[in-house]
N, C-alpha and C positions, 0 to 999 in steps of 0.2 A: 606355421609361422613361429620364430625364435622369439625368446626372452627378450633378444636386444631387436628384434624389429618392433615387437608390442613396446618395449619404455620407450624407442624413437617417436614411436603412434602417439601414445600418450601425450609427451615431451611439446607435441607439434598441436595440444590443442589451442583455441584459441583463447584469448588474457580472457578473465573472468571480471568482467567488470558489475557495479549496482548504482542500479537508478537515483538517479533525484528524485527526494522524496517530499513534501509539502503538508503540515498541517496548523489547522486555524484556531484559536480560541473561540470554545463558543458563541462568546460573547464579543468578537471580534476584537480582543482586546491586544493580541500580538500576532503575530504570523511567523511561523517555523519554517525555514530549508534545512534538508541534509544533502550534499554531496560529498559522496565518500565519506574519510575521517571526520570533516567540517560540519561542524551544526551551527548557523547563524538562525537568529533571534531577532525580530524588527517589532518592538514596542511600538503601538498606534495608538496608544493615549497618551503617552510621554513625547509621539514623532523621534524616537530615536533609537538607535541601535541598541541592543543587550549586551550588554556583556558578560559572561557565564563567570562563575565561582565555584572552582571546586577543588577543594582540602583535601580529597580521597588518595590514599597510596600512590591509586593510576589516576592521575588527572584526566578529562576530556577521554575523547575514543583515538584508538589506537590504528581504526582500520575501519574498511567502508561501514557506515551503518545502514542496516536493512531495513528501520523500524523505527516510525516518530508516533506519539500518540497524547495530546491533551486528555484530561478526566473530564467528565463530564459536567464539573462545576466550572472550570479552567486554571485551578488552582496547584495542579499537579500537573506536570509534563515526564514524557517516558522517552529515552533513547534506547537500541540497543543493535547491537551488529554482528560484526565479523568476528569483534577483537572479544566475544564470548562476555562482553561486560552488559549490563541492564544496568542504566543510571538514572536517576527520579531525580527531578528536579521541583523546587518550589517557586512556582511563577511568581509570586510576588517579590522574591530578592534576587530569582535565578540563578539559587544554591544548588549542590546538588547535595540532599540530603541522604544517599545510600548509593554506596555502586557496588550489586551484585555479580556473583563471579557463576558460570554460568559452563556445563562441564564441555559443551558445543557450542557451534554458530548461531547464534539468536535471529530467527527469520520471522515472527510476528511479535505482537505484544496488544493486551486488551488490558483496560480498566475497570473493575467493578465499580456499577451505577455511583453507590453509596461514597467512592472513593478510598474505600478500606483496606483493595485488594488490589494486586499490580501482578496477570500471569503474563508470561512470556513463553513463547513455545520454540525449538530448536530443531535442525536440520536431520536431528536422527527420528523427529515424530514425535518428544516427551515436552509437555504442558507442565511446566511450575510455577508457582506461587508463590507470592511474599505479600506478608502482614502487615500494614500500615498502623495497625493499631497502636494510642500512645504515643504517639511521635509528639515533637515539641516543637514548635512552632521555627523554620527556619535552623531546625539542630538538626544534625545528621545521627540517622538512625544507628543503634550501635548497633553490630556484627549481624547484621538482618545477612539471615538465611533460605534459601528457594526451599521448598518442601515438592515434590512431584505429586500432581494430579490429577493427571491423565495422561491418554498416551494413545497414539497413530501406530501401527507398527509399522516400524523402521521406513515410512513416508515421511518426506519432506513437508510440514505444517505452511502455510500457505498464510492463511487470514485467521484474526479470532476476533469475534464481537460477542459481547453479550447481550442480552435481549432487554427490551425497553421495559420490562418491569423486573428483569435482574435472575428471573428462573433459571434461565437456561445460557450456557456458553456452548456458542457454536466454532467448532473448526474446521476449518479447509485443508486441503493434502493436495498432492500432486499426484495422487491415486483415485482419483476422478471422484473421491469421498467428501461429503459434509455429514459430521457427525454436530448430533446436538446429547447435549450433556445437562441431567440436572445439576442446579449449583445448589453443592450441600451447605449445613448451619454453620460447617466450621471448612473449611474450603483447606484447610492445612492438613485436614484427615486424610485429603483425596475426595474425587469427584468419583463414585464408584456405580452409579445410575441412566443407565444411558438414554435418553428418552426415544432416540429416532435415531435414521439414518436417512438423507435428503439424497436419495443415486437416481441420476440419469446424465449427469455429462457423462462424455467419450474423451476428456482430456482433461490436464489439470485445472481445477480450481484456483483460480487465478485472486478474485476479491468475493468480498461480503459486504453486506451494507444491511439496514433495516429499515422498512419504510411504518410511518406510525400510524393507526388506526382506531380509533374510538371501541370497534366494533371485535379489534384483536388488541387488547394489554401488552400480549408479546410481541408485538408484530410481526411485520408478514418480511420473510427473507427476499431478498436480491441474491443471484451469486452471479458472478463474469466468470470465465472458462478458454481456456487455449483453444476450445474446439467451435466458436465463433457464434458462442449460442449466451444467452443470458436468460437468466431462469429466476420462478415466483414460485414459492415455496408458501406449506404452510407447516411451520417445525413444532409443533405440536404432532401432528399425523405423520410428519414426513410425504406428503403428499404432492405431489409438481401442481402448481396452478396453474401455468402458463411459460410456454418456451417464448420468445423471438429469435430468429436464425438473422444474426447481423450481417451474417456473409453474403444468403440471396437480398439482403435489403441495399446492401453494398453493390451489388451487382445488376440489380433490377433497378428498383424505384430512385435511386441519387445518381445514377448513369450520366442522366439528362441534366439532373442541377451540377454536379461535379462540371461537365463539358460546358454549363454556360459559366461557372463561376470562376474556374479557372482551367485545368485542358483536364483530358482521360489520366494523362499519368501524375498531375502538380497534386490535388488531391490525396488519391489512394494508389499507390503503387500496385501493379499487377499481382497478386497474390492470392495461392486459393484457399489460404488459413488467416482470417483477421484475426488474431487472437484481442479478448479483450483484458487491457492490463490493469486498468482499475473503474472503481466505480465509486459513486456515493449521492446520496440522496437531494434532491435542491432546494434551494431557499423556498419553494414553493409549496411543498411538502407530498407533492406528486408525479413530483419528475424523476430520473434517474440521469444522472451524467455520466457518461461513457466516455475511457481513454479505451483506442482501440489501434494495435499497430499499423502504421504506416500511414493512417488519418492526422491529418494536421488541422486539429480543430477537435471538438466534441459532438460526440451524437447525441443524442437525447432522446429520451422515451419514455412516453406517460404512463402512468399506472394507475387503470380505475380499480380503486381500491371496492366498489360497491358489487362489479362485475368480475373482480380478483383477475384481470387482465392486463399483458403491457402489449403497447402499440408502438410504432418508430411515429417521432415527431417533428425532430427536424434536426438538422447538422448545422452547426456553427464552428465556419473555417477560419482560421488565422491569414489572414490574408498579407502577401508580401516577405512573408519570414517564414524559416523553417519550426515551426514549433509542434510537433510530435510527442502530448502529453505522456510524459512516464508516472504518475501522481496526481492525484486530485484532493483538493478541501474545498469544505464549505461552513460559511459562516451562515447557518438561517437565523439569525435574528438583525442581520445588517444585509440581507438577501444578493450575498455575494458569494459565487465560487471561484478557487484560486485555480491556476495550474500551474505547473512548473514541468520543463523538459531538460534537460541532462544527465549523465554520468560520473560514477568516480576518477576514471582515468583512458585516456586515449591515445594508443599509439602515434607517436608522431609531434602530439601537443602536448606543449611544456607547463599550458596554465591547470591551475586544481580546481580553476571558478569556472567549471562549464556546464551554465544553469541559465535559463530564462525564465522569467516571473512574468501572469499574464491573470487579468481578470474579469469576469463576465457578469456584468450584472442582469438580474430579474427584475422585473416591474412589478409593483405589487400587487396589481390585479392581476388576479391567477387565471384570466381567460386566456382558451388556449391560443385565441390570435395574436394576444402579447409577445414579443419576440425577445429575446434573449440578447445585450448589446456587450460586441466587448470592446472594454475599458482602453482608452489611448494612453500611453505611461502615465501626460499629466493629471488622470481621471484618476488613477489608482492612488488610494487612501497613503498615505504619507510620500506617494510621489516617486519623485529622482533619488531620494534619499533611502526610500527602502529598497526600492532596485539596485541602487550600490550596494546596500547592504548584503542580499537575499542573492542578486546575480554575482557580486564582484564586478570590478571598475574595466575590466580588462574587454574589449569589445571583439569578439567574435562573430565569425561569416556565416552563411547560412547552408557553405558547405560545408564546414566542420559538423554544426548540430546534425546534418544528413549525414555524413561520417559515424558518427555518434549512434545516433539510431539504428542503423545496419549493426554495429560492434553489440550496443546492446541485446537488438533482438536475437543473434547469435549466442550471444551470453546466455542472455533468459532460458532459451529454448534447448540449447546444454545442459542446464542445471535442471530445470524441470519436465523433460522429455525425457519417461523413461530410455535408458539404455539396455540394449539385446547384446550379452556378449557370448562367444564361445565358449566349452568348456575349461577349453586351453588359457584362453583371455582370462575366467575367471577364478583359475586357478595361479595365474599370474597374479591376478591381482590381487587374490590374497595371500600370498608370501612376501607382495613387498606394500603391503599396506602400511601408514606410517600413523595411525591413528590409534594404536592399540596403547593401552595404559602401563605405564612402566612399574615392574614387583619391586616391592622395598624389601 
C-alpha cells in the first residue's frame, strides 16, 4: 500500500464526535449538561438558568468537552476537553476562577475529598494537578500551574476517582488497567507509591464509581468495561470480588421482559459487545446504575456489600422515546438520578442542542421490591424550564437521537479500541504525525 492510499484511509475515518455529559450537585443544588463546546447550568434553588462568567484570556471552551465534575462539598465545579483548557468554576457566583492550559486533550478530571486538589488526566496517559490552596473567595487564581503526578504509559486515561476517605486515586486506561495510587502529603511532588493494580478486564475501562461501606473507609471499587462485564474490586489488595457478565444477562434473563415490554430489537439492538459507558452509585447506597450501549433505559445492580457480591436487579426502559444514556448523575441526598443522551455534532444536523434530560426517582425505602419511577418532564425538579435549559428549545425526532447513538458508538469505539497497524502503516504515521512540539 502507497503513502497516498494510507492518507486517503485515514482521510475517510469517521467525524470524531463526544458525548453528553451530566453532573449533579451533591446536594442537589444545580444540575450540569455538557454538549460539545456548550456547558449549561440549571440552578434548582433559584428555578433558573446560570449564566457563566469568565474574565480568563480564552473565555468558555473552545471545543467538545470530555469531562464535568462537582467537588464534593458542591462548591467547586470542573470543566475540561478537547480545546486542552481545565476551567474551575465557583458554584456560588459561577465564576470561573482559574483556566488551566493543559499540553493534551483533557479526557477525565477528579476532585480531592478535602476540595484542595483539582487533577486532570490526558489523552497521552499523564495525571496533573493543581493547587487550590489560598484562593479567595470568588477571585481568580493567579497563574495556577498543573505539576505532573502520575502517569499511564502512553494509554488513553479513562476515569479518575478518589477514595472515600481520600488515600488513594484510582485510574482507568483503555489498556484494560486500573491502577490505584497512594495520594502523597504534598500531591505537587507527584504520586510516586503505587498501591495496586485492579487487572481482569479484556477491554477498556470505560467508568469508576465507589460504593461506601462502614466496614471499608476506602471503599469497595465499581469499574464498567467495553468488554460487557462490571467488576467489585477491593483496591487495597487489588483483588476481583465479583464479575457480572451484562452481556449473558442481556441475552438470557431480559429476553422475555425486553419481548413483553417492547419487541426483541425496540430494547437492545442485536449485538454481541454491550459495552458499558457509564456507571454511578444510587440514591440508595446499594445499587449501581448502568449506561449500557444500545439499552434505552438503565440496568441496575445490587451490591451486597456484606457478601461483597453484585447481582442484576432490574432494567428500567424509557419507554416511547429514543434515549440511549451517554452520562449518568446522581443526587443521594434528594434520591434522584439524572441522565442525559446526546452528542457534540452530527452529520447532516444543523442544531448544537442535541441532548435529552431524563430522571428516575428512588423510593426511600431501600427494599429491593421498591421500584425505581421515571419522572414525566412535569415531575422533574425545575420542570419545562430546566429542560429548555439543559436540552435547548429546538425539538428533535427520535430518529436523529438513533442516528446519534450509531455515530457515537462508532466514535467511542475508534478512539478507545486499540488499533493494529502494519509496519508500513506505522511508519507512515510517523513521518506525518502533526503532534510533535515545535524547536525554538
Amino acid at each position: 500500500m502507497g503513502d497516498a492510499q494510507m492518507e486517503e484511509g485515514d482521510n475517510t475515518r469517521e467525524i470524531e464526535v463526544a458525548p453528553a455529559l451530566i453532573a449533579v450537585d451533591p446536594a442537589q443544588r444545580s444540575v450540569a449538561v455538557a454538549v460539545g463546546s456548550d456547558l449549561r447550568v440549571y440552578d434548582l434553588i433559584g428555578d433558573c438558568p446560570v449564566s457563566l462568567v469568565d474574565d480568563s484570556a480564552k473565555p468558555f471552551h473552545s471545543d467538545s468537552i470530555r469531562a464535568i465534575r462537582y467537588d464534593a462539598s458542591g462548591k467547586l465545579f470542573v470543566s475540561a476537553g478537547d480545546d486542552k483548557l481545565v476551567k474551575i468554576w465557583s458554584t456560588d457566583s459561577w465564576f470561573c476562577i482559574s483556566s488551566v492550559c493543559c499540553e493534551k486533550r483533557v479526557s477525565a478530571v477528579a476532585v480531592s475529598n478535602d476540595g484542595l486538589f483539582v487533577c486532570f488526566a490526558d489523552k497521552f496517559g499523564v495525571v496533573w494537578v493543581v493547587s487550590l490552596k489560598g484562593d479567595a473567595e470568588n477571585q481568580a487564581l493567579a497563574d495556577k500551574k498543573a505539576a505532573p503526578m502520575l502517569a499511564h504509559y502512553c494509554s488513553i486515561i479513562t476515569s479518575l476517582e478518589f477514595s472515600p476517605d481520600g488515600r488513594f486515586i484510582v485510574s482507568a486506561d483503555r489498556d484494560y488497567k486500573i491502577r490505584v495510587t497512594v495520594v502523597p502529603k504534598n500531591p505537587l511532588d507527584g504520586a510516586h507509591e503505587i498501591q495496586t493494580f485492579c487487572l481482569g478486564h479484556s477491554e477498556y475501562v470505560s467508568c469508576l464509581d465507589f460504593i461506601h461501606s462502614p466496614d471499608y473507609p476506602h471503599g469497595l471499587l465499581i469499574s464498567g468495561s467495553g468488554d460487557s462485564t462490571v467488576r467489585l474490586w477491593d483496591v487495597t489488595l487489588g483483588s476481583l470480588l465479583d464479575t457480572c457478565e451484562i452481556g449473558s444477562k442481556f441475552d438470557r434473563r431480559f429476553t422475555f421482559f425486553l419481548k413483553a415490554e417492547l419487541s426483541a430489537t425496540d430494547g437492545i439492538e442485536e449485538d454481541p459487545c454491550h459495552a458499558v459507558t457509564d456507571l454511578c452509585t444510587c440514591p440508595n447506597g446499594t445499587s449501581v446504575a448502568l449506561a449500557v450501549q444500545s439499552l434505552k433505559g438503565i440496568m441496575l445492580l445490587n451490591c451486597n456489600l456484606s457478601a461483597k457480591t453484585l447481582s442484576m436487579a432490574k432494567v428500567v426502559l424509557v419507554e416511547g422515546e429514543t434515549l440511549i444514556p451517554t452520562s449518568l448523575g446522581t443526587s443521594l441526598s434528594e434520591g434522584l438520578l439524572w441522565m442525559v443522551t446526546g452528542i457534540s455534532k452530527l452529520q447532516g444536523f444543523d442544531h448544537s442542542s442535541l441532548a435529552r434530560v431524563r430522571a428516575v426517582s428512588f423510593p426511600e425505602d431501600d427494599g429491593r421490591d421498591a421500584e425505581p419511577v421515571l419522572l414525566r418532564d412535569d415531575e422533574i425538579p425545575g420542570g419545562q424550564k430546566l429542560l429548555e435549559r439543559l436540552q435547548g428549545s429546538v425539538s428533535i425526532g427520535n430518529d436523529v437521537f438513533l442516528a446519534a447513538s450509531e455515530a457515537l458508538k462508532t466514535s467511542m469505539r475508534s478512539l478507545l479500541i486499540k488499533k493494529q497497524y502494519s509496519d508500513e502503516k506505522r511508519e507512515f504515521r510517523k513521518r506525518t504525525r502533526n503532534d510533535r512540539k515545535l524547536k525554538h
